[in-house]
N, C-alpha and C positions, 0 to 999 in steps of 0.2 A: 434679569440678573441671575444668574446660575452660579450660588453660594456653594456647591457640593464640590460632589465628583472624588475620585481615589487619591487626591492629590495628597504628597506628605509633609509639604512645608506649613506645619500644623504642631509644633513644638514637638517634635518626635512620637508621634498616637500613633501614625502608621493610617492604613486605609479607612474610610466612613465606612462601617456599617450599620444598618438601622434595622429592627425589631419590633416586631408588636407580641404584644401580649392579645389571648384569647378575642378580648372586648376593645380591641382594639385595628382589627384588621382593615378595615376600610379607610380608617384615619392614618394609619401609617404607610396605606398602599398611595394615597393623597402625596405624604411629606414625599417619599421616593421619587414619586411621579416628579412634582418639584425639584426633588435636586439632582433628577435625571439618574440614577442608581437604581439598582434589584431590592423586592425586600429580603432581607437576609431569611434563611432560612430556620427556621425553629419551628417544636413539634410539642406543646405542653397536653398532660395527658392526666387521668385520675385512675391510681388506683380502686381497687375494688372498696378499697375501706373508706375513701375518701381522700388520701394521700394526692398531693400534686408531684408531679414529677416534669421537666423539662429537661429538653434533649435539641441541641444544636446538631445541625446538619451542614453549618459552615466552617471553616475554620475562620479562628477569630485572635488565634495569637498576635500579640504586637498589634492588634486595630484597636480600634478609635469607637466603641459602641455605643449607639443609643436603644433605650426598649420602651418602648408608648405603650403605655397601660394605663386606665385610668381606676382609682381605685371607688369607682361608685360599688350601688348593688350587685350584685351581693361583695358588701362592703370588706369584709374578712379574706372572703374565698382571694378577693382579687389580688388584699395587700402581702396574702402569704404566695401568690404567683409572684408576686414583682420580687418580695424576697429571694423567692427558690432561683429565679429568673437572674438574678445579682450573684447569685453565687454560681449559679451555672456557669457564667462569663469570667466570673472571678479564676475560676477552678480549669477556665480553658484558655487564661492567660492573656485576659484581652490586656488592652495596655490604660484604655482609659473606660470607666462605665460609668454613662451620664442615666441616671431615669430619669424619663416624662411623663409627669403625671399629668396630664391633660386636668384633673378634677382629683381633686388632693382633699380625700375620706377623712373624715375626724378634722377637720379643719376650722370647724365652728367650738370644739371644743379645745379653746385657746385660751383660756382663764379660769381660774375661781371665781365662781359669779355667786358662789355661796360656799357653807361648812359644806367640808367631808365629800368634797368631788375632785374626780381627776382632769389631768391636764394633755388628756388623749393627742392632743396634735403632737405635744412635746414629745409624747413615749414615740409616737409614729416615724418622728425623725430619728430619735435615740436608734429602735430598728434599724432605718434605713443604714443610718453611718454604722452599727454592726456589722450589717450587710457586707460594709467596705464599698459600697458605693463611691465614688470621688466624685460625681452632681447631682444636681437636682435640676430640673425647667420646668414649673408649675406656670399653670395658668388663672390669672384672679384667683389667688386666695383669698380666702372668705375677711381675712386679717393680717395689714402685712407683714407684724412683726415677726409672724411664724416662719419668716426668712432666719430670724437671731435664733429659731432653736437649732439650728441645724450648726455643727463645726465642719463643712464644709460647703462649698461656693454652690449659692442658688440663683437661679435667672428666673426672676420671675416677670411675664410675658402678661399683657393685656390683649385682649379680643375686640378693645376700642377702633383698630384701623380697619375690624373686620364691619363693626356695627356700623362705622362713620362708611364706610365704600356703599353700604348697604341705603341707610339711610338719605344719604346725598343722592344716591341714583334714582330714590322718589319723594326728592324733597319737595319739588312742586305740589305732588296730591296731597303732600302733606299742609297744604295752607298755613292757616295762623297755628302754629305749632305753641307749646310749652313742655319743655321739661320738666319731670316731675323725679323726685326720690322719696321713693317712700318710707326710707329712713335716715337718719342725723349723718349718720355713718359712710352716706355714701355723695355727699351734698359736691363733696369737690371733682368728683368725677363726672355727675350731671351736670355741673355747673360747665366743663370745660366741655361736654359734649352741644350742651345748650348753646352756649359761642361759636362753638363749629358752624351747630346749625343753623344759628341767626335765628335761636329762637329763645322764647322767655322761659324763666326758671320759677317753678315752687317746690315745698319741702312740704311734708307728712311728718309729725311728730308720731312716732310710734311707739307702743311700750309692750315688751313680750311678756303674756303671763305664764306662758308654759312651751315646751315644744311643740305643740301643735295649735294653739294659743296666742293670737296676736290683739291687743288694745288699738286700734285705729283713730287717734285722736282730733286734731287740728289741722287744718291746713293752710298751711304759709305763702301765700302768694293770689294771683286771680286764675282761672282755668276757664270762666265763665264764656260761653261761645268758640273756644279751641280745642286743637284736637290736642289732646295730651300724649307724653310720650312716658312711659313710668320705663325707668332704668336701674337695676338691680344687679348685684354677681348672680345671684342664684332664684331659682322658684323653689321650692319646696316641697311643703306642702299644700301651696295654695291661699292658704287665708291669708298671709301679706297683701296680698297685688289685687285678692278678689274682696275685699274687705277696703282698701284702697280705693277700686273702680267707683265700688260704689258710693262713696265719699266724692269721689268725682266727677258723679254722674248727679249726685245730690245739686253738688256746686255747678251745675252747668255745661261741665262737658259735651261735647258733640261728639264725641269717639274717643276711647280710651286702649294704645297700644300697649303691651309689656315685651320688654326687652331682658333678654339675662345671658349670661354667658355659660350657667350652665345650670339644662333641665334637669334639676334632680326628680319632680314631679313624683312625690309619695302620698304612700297613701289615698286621700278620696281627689289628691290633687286633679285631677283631668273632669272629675264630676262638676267641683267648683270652678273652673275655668269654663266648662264647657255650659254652666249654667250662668255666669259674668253676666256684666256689662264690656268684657274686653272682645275687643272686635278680632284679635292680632294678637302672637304671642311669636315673638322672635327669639330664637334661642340658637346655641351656635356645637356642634357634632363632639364636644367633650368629656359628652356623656352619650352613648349609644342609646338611638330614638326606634328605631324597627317599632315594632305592632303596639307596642306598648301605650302608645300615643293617639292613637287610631281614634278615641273618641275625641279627640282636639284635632282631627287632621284639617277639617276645612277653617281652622284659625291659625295652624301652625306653618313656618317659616324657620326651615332648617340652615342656617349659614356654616359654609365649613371653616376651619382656622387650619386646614391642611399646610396651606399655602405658611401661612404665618410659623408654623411649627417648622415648616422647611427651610424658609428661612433662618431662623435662630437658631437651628439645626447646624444649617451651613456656615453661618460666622461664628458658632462656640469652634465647629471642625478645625475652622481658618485662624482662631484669633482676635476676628473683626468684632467691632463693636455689637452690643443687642440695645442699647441705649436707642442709638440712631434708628429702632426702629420706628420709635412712635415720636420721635418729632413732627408737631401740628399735629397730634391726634390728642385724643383725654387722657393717654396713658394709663396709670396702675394706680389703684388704690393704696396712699399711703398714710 
């Protein structure tokens, strides 16, 4: 199905064009590839002082734009490109500007979880709609109501039809499987990946005592003699999944996979993976993996969600549904 293309019966936006931000070039040369289109041309650059600056090389009047950027590390540098990036398009009259944030920064920091802290996701939108942005298309936020901070129309997109493609095409080696979540939080999303896969479900009671600090408690269900599947949005820094394994290696396990949609992998994170009990660590291109990963390569399994972003790409272009895309799949954390 070829959702793109320059077509304008698209409520008056005028032609697709699509953009990547710096850390994002391979993933938005993917979405093009997909919807058979050039990637647009854009030039972002640093002053001597440290100043971002961006410069189109297209014309973009009256079109329809999207710009992929994800805002991981370096978390700041990236969010004030996607701004400059927003106003750039702003200022060169595009007609509509959707950002895709593949991995949406400050997104864990969605509550008062105590006094006297901020509500960094909420400023981050605030930003964004300054911007003058008129979208957003995030991928798994870490929390979904960070959709209501925004006053303007967010699609937010799951990586499940990417895991379940994945999954299913070795679900054989994968024998007596069980789903696992390693937190409360994430229970209905393993649960409906677990039915996909015609396989059984346990929970991890977890309790965080600091940011880099995880409690590994209880675990809910049997794992004894199976190969476990632990399914997450995110890795971190590591001690969730690796503090986990071993809990489920205690209990029986005969192989323990981790699954996330996106490696943030900080800190000593690749130490402690690469010292696990986790045999496998699947994660999916929404966060840029280059050399960084190198000491996890012979457990890591990069999936890309190019395809999936082109997609949703194509039917915001058109109109069409984004619902329909995860029918039969675990969909989106809510």
């Amino acid at each position: 199905m070829n959702s793109g293309g320059g077509h304008t019966g698209n409520g008056g936006y005028g032609e697709l064009k699509v953009f990547a931000g710096r850390n994002c070039k391979h993933l938005a040369q993917r979405v093009c590839d997909h919807l058979k289109i050039p990637l647009g041309g854009a030039r972002t650059s640093l002053f001597a002082d440290g100043e971002i600056i961006t410069k189109l090389d297209d014309d973009v009047r009256g079109r329809d734009c999207f710009v992929i950027l994800s805002t991981c590390e370096p978390v700041n540098d990236n969010l004030m490109e996607l701004l400059v990036f927003c106003d750039c398009l702003r200022r060169a009259s595009a007609a509509r500007i959707t950002l895709v944030m593949p991995y949406y920064g400050y997104g864990r920091q969605d509550r008062k979880d105590e006094g006297r802290v901020p509500i960094t996701a909420k400023l981050v939108a605030n930003l964004i709609t300054a911007a003058k942005a008129d979208r957003v298309l995030a991928i798994d936020l870490h929390a979904a109501q960070i959709q209501g901070f925004f006053d303007l129309p967010v699609d937010h997109l799951s990586a499940g039809p990417v895991f379940h493609d994945y999954f299913m095409s070795i679900r054989e080696e994968l024998g007596d499987l069980c789903l696992v979540s390693p937190d409360v939080g994430n229970v209905k999303v393993a649960e409906k990946m677990a039915n996909l896969l015609d396989a059984d479900l346990a929970i991890i009671n977890k309790r965080r005592l600091s940011g880099t600090e995880v409690d590994v408690g209880n675990l809910i269900g049997d794992v004894a003699g199976k190969r476990v599947l632990m399914f997450d949005d995110m890795i971190s820094t590591g001690g969730t999944i690796c503090e986990a394994a071993r809990l489920l290696a205690d209990e029986g396990a005969i192989d323990v996979i981790a699954a996330a949609t996106h490696g943030v992998l900080a800190g000593r994170a690749m130490q402690k993976i690469a010292e696990s009990h986790i045999s496998r660590v699947v994660i999916t291109d929404t966060i840029p993996v280059g050399e960084r990963c190198l000491p996890i390569q012979d457990k890591l399994v990069v999936l890309s969600v190019g395809e999936l972003l082109g997609e949703a790409i194509g039917r915001i272009h058109n109109n069409s549904s984004i619902s329909a895309l995860f029918r039969g799949t675990a969909g989106v954390k809510r």
